[in-house]
C-alpha angles and dihedrals in degrees: 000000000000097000085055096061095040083048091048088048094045089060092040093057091042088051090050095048089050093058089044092054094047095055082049097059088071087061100041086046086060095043129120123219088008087158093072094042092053094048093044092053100042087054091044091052093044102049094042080046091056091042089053100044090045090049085051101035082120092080096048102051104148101049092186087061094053110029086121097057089048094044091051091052093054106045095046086044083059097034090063103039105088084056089049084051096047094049098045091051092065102038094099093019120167112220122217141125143247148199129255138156113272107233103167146320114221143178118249125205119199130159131160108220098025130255131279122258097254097035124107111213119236121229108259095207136309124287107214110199100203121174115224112198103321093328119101109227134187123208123184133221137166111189098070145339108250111184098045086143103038122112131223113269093030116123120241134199119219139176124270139187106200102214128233084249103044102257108123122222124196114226110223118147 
């Protein structure tokens, strides 16, 4: 009876952390220099992941015996660290904004099981195409277009959180 609640637990916890995974990719997708956040968080986890499973080596002799039980630590460890980066980035975020070249603003479809014949699809949000300094970037939103005026070559101000850990995100619903 015990190794069914902590079963039923277990899947309750991995469910919430799904769903918590899935409202993060909005923020991951706006983020600038995600490349060095994921890495850092994949090492950081990795390495506090090692340390854990050597401190506590004692429960899994023999390792043949409970490979399983390692493996699926450590997958799941490096499955979730990109979401533990990404949260602890903006835990004492600073809000501000900042300046790049508007490219275009343009409407996105997406639907997960297609669309009808008949039916006319309906645009999921608005894909906005900046340059930074010389880089094209693309952020996503789905509430509102914002620069439906605005020309190609104009600069634009919008709004930034500046991470903990020094990765911008902009900060578009």
């Amino acid at each position: 009876m015990k190794i069914r609640l902590y079963a039923l637990a277990a899947v309750a916890i991995f469910v919430g952390l799904m769903m918590v995974y899935v409202r993060e990719l909005d923020c991951l997708s706006n983020t600038i220099g995600l490349k060095p956040l994921l890495w850092g968080s994949l090492l950081v986890v990795a390495s506090i992941t090692a340390a854990l499973l050597w401190r506590f080596r004692d429960r899994f002799v023999p390792l043949e015996n409970h490979f399983p039980e390692v493996l699926c630590i450590a997958v799941f460890s490096l499955l979730f660290a990109p979401l533990w980066g990404s949260v602890l980035n903006r835990v004492v975020a600073t809000k501000g904004s900042r300046t790049f070249l508007f490219i275009s603003e343009r409407t996105y479809f997406s639907s997960g099981y297609g669309w009808m014949r008949q039916e006319s699809p309906k645009p999921t949000g608005w894909m906005l195409t900046v340059n930074d300094k010389g880089k094209v970037r693309q952020f996503r939103y789905k509430k509102q277009p914002y620069f439906p005026i605005t020309q190609p070559g104009e600069t634009i101000e919008l709004p930034v959180v500046k991470g903990v850990f020094g990765v911008d995100i902009v900060d578009l619903r």
